[in-house]
Rosetta silent file (secondary structure, phi, psi, omega in degrees, C-alpha in Angstrom):
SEQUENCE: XXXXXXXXXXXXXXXXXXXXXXXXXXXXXXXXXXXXXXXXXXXXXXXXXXXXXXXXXXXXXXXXXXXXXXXXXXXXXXXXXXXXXXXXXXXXXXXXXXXXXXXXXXXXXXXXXXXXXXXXXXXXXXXXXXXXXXXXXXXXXXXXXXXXXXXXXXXXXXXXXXXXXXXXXXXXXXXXXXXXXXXXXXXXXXXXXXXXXXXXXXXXXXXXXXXXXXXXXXXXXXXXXXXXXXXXXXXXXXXXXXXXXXXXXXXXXXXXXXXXX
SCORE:     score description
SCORE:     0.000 S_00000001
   1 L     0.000  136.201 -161.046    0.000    0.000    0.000 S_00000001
   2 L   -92.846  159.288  177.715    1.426    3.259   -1.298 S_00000001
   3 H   -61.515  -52.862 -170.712    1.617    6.110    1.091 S_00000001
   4 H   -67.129  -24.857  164.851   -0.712    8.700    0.030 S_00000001
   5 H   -80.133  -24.743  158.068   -3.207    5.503    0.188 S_00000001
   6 H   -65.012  -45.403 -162.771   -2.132    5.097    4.144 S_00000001
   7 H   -80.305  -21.308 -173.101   -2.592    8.605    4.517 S_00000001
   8 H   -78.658  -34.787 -167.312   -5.885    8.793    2.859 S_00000001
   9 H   -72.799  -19.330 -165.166   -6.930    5.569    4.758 S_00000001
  10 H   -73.881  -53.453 -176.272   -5.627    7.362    8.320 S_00000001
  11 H   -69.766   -9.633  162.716   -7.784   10.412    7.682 S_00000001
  12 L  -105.118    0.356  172.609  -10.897    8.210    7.461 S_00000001
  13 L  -110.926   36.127 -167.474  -10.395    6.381   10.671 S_00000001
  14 L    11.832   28.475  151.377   -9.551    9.965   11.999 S_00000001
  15 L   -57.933  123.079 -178.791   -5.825    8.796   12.659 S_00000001
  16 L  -140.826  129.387  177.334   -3.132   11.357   12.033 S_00000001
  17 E   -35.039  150.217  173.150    0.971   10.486   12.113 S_00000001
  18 L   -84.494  159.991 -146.869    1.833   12.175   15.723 S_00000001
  19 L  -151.251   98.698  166.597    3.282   15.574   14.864 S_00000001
  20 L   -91.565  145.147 -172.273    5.404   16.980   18.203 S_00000001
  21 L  -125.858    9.592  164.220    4.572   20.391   18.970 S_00000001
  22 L  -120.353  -34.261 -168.510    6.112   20.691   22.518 S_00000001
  23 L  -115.695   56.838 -143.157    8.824   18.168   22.366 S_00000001
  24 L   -89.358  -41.466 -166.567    9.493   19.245   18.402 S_00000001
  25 L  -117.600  144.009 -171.303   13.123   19.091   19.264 S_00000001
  26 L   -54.223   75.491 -168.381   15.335   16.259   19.909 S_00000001
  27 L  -118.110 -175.366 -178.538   17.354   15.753   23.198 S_00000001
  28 L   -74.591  158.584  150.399   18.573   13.098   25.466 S_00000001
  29 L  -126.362   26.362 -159.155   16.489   11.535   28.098 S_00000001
  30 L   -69.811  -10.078 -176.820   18.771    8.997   29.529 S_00000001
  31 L   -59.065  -21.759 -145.933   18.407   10.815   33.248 S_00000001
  32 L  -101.092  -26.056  159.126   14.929    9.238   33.118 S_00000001
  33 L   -18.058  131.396 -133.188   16.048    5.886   32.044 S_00000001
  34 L   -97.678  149.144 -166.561   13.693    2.956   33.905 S_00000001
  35 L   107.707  -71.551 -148.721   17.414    1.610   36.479 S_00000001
  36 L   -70.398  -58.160  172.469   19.099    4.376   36.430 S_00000001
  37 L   -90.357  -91.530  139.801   17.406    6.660   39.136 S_00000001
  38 L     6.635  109.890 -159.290   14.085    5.770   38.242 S_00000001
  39 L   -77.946  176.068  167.895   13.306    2.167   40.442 S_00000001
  40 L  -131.578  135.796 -155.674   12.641   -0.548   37.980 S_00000001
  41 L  -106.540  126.692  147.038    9.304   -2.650   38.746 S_00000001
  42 L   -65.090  139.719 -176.153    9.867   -6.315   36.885 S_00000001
  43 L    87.913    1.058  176.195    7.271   -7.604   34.597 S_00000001
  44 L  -118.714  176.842 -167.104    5.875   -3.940   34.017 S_00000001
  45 L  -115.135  148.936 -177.573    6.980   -1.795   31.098 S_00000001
  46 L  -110.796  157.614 -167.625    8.454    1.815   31.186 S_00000001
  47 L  -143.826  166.096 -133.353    7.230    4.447   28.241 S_00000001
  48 L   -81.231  129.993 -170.586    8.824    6.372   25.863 S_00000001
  49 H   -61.217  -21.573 -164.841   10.140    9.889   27.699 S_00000001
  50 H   -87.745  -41.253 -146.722    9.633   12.422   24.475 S_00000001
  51 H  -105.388  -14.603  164.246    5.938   11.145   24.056 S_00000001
  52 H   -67.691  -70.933 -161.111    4.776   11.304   27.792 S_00000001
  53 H   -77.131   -3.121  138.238    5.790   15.222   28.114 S_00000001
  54 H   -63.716  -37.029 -178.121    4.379   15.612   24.590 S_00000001
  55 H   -62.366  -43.900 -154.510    0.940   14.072   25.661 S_00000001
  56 H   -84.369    1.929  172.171    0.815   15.342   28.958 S_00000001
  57 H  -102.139  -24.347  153.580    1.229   19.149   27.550 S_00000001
  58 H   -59.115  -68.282  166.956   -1.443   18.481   25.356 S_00000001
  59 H   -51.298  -41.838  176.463   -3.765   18.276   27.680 S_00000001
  60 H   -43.570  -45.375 -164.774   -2.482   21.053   29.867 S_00000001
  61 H   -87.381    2.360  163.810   -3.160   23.417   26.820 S_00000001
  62 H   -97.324  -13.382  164.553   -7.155   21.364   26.404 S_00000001
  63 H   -82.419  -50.410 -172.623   -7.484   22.398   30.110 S_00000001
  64 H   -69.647  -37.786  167.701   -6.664   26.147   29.534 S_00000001
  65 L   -21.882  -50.520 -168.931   -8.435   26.192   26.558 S_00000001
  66 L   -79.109   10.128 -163.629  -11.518   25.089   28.559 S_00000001
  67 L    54.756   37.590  167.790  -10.378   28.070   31.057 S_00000001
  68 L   -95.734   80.963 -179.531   -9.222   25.420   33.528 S_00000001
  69 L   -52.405  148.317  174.209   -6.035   27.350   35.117 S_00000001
  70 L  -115.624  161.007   33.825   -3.589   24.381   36.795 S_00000001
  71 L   -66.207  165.727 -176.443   -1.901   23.471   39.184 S_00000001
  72 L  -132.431  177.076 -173.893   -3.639   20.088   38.313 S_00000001
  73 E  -107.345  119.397 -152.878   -4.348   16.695   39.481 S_00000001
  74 E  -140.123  121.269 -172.326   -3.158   14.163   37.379 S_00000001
  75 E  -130.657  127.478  177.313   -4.186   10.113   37.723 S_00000001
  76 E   -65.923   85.689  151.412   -2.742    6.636   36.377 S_00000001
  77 L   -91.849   57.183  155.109   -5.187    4.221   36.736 S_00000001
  78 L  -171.817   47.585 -151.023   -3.190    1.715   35.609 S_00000001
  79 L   -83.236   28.953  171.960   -0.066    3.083   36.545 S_00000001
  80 L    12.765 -110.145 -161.131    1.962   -0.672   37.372 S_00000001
  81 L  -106.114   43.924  165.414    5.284    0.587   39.044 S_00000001
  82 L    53.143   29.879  166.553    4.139    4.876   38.415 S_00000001
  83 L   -63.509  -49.880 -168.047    7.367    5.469   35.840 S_00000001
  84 H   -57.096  -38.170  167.020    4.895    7.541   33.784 S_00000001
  85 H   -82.394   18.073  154.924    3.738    9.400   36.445 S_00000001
  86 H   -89.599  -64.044 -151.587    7.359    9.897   37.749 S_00000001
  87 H   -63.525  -54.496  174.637    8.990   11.043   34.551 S_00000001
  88 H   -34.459  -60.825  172.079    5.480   13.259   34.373 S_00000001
  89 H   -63.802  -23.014  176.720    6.122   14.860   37.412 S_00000001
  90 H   -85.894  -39.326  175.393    9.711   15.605   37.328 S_00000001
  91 L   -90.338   50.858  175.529    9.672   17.337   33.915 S_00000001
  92 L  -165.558    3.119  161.844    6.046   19.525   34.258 S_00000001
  93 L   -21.827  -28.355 -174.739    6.174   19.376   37.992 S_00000001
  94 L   -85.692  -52.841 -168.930    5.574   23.302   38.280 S_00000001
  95 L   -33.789  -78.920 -120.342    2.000   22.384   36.413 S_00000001
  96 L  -107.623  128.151  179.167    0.896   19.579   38.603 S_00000001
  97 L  -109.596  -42.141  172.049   -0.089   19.569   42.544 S_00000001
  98 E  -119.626  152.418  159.026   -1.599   16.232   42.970 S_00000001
  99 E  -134.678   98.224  171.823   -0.419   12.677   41.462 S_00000001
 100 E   -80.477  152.340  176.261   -2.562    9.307   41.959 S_00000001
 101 E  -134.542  118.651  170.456   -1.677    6.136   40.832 S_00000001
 102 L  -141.497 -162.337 -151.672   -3.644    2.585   41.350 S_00000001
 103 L   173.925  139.178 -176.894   -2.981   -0.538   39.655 S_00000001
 104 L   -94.708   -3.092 -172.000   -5.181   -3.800   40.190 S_00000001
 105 L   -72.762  118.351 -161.479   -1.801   -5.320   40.241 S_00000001
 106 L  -104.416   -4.814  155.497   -1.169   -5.064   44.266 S_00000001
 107 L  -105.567   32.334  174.085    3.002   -6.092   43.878 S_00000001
 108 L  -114.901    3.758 -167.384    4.034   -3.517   41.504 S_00000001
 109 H   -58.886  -47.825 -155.862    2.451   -0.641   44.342 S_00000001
 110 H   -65.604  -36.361  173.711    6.215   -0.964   46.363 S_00000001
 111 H   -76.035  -23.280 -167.838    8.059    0.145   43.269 S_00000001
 112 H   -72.024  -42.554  177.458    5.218    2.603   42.192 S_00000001
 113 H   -51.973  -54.845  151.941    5.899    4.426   45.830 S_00000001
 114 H   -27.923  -49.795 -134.598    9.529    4.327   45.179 S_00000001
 115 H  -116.845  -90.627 -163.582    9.194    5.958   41.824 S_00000001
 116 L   -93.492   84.420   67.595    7.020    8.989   43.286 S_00000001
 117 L   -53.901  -16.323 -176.823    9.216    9.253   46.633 S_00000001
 118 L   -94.858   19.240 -167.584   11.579   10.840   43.738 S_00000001
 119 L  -107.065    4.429 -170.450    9.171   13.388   43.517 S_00000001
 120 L  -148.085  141.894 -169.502   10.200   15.009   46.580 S_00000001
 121 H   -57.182  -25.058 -175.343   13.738   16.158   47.931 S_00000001
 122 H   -97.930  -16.118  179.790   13.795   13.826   50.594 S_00000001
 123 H   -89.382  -27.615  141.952   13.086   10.457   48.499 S_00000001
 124 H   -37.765  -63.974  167.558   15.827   12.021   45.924 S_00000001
 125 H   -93.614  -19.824  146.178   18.204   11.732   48.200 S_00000001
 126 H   -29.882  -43.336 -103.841   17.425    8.613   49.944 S_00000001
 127 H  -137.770  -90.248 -157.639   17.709    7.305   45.894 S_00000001
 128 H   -44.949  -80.294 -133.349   21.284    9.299   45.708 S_00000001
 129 H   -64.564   15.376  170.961   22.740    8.277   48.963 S_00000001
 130 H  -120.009  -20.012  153.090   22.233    4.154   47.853 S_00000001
 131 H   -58.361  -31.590 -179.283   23.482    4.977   44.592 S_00000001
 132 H   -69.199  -43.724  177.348   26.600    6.471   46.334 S_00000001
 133 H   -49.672  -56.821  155.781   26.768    3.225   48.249 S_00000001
 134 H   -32.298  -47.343  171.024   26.566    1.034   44.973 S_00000001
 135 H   -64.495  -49.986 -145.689   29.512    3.077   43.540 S_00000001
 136 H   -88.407  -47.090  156.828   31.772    2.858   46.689 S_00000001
 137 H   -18.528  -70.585  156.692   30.914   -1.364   46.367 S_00000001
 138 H   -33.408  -69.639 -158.598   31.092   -1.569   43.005 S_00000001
 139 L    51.784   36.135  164.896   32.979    1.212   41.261 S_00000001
 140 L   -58.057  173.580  177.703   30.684    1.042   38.157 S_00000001
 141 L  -106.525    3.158 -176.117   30.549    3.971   35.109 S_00000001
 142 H  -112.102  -20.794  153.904   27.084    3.281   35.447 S_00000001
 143 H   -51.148  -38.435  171.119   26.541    4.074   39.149 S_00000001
 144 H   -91.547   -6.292  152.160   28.417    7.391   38.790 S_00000001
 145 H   -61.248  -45.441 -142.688   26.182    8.154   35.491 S_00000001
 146 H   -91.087  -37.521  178.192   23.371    7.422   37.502 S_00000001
 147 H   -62.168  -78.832  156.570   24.725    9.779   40.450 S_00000001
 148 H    11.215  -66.326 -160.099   25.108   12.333   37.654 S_00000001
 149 H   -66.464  -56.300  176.495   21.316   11.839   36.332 S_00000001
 150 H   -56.249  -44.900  176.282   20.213   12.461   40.042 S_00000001
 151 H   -42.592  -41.060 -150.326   21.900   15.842   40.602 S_00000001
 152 H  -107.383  -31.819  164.167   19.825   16.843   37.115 S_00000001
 153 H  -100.738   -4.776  121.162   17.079   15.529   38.512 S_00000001
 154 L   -98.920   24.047  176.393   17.455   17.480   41.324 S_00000001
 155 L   -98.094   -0.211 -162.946   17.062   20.803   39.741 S_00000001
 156 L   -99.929  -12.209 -174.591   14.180   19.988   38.256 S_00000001
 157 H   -82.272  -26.685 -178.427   12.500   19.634   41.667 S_00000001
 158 H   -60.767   -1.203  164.786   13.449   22.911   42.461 S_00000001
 159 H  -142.637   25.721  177.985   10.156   24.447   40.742 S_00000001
 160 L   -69.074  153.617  170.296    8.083   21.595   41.534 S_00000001
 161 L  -129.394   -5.520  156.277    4.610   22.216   43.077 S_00000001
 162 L   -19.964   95.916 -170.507    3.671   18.459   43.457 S_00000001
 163 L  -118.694   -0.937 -173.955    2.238   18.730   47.066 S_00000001
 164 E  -167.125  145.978 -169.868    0.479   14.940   47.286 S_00000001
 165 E  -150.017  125.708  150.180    1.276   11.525   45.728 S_00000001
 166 E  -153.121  162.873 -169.177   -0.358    8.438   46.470 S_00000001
 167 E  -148.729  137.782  154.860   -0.814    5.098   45.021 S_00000001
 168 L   -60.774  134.532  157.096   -3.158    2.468   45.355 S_00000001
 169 L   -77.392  156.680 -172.632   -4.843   -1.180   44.646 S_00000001
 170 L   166.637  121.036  162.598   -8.122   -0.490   42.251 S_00000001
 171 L  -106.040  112.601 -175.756   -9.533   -2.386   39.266 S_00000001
 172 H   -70.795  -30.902 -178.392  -10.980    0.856   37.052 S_00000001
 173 H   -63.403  -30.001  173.049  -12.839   -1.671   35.257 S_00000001
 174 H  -123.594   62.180 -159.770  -14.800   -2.527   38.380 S_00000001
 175 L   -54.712  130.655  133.485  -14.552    0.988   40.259 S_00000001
 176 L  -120.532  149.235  179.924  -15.672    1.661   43.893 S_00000001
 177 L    17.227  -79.275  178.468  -17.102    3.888   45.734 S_00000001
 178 H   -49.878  -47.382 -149.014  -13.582    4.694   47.506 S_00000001
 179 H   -67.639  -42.492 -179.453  -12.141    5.128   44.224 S_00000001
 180 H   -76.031  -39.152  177.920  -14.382    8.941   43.217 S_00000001
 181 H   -93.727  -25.743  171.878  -12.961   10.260   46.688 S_00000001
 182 H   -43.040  -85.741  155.285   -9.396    9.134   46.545 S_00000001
 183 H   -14.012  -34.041 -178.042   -9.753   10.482   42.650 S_00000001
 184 L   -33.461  144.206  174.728  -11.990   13.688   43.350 S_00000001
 185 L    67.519   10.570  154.037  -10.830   16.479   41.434 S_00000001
 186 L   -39.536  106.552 -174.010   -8.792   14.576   38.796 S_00000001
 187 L   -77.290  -50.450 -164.087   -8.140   17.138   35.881 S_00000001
 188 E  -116.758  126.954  162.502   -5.687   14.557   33.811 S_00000001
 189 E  -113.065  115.460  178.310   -6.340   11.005   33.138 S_00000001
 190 L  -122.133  122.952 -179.816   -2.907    9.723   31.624 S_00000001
 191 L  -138.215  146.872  149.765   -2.865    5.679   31.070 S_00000001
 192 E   -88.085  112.343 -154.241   -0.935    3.212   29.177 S_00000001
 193 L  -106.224  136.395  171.969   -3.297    0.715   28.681 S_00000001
 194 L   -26.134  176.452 -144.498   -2.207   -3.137   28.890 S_00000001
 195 L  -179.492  -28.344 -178.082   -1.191   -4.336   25.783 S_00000001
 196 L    95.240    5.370 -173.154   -1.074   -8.181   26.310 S_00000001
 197 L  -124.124 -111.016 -179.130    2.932   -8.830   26.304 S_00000001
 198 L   -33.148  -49.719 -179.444    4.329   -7.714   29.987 S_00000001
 199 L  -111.932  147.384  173.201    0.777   -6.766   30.758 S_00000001
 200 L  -150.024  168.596  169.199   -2.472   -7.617   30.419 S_00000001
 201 L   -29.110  130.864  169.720   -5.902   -7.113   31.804 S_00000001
 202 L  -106.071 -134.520  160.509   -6.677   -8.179   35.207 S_00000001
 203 L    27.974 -172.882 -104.154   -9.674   -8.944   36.693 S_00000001
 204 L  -137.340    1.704  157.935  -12.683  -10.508   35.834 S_00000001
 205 L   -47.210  164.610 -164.774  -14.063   -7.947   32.799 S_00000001
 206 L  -121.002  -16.134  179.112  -15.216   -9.507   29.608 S_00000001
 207 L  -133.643   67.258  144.398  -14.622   -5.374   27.700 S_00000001
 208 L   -16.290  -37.928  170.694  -12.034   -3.978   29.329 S_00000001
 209 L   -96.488  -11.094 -173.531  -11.749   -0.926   27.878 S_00000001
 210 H   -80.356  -22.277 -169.308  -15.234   -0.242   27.748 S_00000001
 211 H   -77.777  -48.123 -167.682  -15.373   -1.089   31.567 S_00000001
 212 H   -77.389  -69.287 -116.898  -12.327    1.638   32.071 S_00000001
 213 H   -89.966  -40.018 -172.391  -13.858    4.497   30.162 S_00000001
 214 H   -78.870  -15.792  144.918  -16.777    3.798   32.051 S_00000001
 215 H   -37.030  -36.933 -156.126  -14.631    3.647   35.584 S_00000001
 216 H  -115.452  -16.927 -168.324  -13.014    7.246   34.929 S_00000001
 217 L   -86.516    4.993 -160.348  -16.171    8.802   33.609 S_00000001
 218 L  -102.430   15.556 -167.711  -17.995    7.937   36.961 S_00000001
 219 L  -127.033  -20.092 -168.605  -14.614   10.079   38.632 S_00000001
 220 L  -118.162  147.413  132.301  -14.193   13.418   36.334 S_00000001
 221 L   -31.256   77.014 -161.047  -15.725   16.679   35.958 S_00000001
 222 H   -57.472  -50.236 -165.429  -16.900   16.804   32.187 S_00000001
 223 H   -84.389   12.990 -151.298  -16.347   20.842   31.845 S_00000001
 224 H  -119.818   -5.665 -155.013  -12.818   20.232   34.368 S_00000001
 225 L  -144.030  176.641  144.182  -10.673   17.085   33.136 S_00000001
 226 E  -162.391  157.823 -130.007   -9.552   15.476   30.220 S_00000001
 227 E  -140.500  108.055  148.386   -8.304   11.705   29.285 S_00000001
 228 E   -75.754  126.021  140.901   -4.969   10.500   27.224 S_00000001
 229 E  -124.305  135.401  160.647   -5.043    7.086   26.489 S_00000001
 230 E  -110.839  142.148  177.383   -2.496    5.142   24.989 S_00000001
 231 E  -151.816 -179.576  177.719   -2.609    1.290   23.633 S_00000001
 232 L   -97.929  136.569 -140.143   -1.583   -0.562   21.101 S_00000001
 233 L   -46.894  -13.366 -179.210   -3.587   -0.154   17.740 S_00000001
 234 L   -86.478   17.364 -167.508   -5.719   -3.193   18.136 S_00000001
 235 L  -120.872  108.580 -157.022   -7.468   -1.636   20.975 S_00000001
 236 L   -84.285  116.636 -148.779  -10.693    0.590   19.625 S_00000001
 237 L  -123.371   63.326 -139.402  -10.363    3.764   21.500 S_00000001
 238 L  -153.008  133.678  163.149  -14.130    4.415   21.512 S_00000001
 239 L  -174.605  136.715  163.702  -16.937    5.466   24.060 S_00000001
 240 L   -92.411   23.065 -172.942  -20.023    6.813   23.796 S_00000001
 241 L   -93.447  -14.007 -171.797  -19.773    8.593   27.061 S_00000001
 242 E  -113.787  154.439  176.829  -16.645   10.350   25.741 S_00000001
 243 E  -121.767  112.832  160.521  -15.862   12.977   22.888 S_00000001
 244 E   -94.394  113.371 -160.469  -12.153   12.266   21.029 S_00000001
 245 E  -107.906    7.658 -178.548  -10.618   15.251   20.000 S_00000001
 246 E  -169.485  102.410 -153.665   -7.273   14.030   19.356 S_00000001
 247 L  -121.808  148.428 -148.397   -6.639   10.760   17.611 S_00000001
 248 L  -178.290  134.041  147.247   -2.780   10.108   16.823 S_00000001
 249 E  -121.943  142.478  160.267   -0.245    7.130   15.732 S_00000001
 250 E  -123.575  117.360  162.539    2.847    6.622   17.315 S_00000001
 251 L    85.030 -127.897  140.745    4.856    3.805   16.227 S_00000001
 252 L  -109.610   11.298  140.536    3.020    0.555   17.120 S_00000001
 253 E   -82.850  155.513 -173.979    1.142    2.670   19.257 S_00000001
 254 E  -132.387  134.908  151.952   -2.005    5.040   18.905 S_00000001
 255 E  -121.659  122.360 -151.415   -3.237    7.936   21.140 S_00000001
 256 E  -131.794  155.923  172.213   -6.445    9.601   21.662 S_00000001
 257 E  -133.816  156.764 -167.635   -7.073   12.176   24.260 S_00000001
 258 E  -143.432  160.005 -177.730  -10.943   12.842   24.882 S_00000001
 259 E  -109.545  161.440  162.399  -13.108   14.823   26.881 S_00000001
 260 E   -77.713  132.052  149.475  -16.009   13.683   29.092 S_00000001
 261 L   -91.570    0.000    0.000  -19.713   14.090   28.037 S_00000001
């Protein structure tokens, strides 16, 4: 299939090539690298650093739009060991006030704490002073890169406004109660949605995704929030409780961000 017949076929599924308009220019991210600082949760997957602080700026500028000033509250609900919602918080950190995380998976929570404990000066250096340990044991190049990455990652804290973190067990596909007040006031819905190769669905839905959209809409503000999702293309990125206003491939991946009706 010739290209201008992809691109014609993209534009009728409302699919458009991703296009970055925040992160337009190319730099390292290796500080953010899932090891190096950053805990590493086994069995869960880490996401790509350019395309979280491109998504997650999209929405900031579909919240002002809507005259929704930030800081904002920004929630994983399927955040497995919270890297996205780390790396989120460390670069846009000034934005952002609150960050939840839940998971139905209840042994990736101890790395998900770990991961946003770096969100704060005192969990930063807890982080440094066992890298420094590692180093004087060791004497790796990759422990004093990694010492390196924290120092850089602690300036970035230095205009954070990130004042609450917490992270949970919750299956958004089967929501409760508890789940709307932990969640109250949720602006940003950011998710990586299971995919079926590290991760997959838990619990005991038979439409998983239909089950989540309907999970987050019983939690947000319709004129207040808006919803990123990412999955991999074989996952229909559809509700009729929601309006998608931003439909996007990346990769083997797709991303729609949507509003609440």
């Amino acid at each position: 299939m010739d290209y201008l017949k992809l691109l014609r076929l993209s534009r009728m599924e409302g699919i458009i090539r991703m296009e970055y308009i925040y992160e337009s220019a190319q730099r390292s991210y290796e500080d953010f690298a899932s090891g190096r600082v950053l805990y590493n949760a086994q069995g869960t997957t880490s996401f790509p650093v350019r395309l979280a602080s491109e998504i997650v700026q999209r929405c900031f500028q579909l919240l002002e739009k809507k005259g929704v000033q930030g800081p904002y509250a920004l929630f994983d609900p399927c955040c497995g060991g919270a890297y996205l919602l780390t790396v989120v918080g460390l670069l846009h950190g000034q934005r952002i006030h609150r960050i939840i995380g839940s998971d139905i998976n209840a042994e990736v929570l101890g790395i998900a704490a770990k991961n946003l404990s770096l969100l704060r000066e005192e969990g930063l250096e807890q982080r440094t002073e066992q890298l420094k340990e590692l180093l004087a044991l060791y004497q790796k190049p990759s422990h004093q890169d990694a010492l390196q990455s924290a120092g850089r990652l602690r300036e970035l804290l230095r205009s954070s406004r990130v004042a609450e973190k917490v992270c949970f067990q919750a299956d958004i596909t089967q929501p409760e109660k508890s789940l709307a007040v932990s969640c109250k006031g949720t602006h940003i819905v950011m998710t990586d949605l299971p995919y079926g190769d590290l991760v997959s669905w838990g619990g005991g839905s038979d439409e998983p995704v239909k089950d989540f959209f309907n999970g987050i809409h019983s939690i947000l503000d319709p004129g207040r929030s808006v919803v990123a999702v990412i999955s991999d293309k074989g996952q229909k990125l559809k509700h009729d409780r929601f309006q998608r206003i931003q439909h996007m491939k990346v990769g083997k991946r797709q991303v729609a961000i949507f509003e609440p009706i």
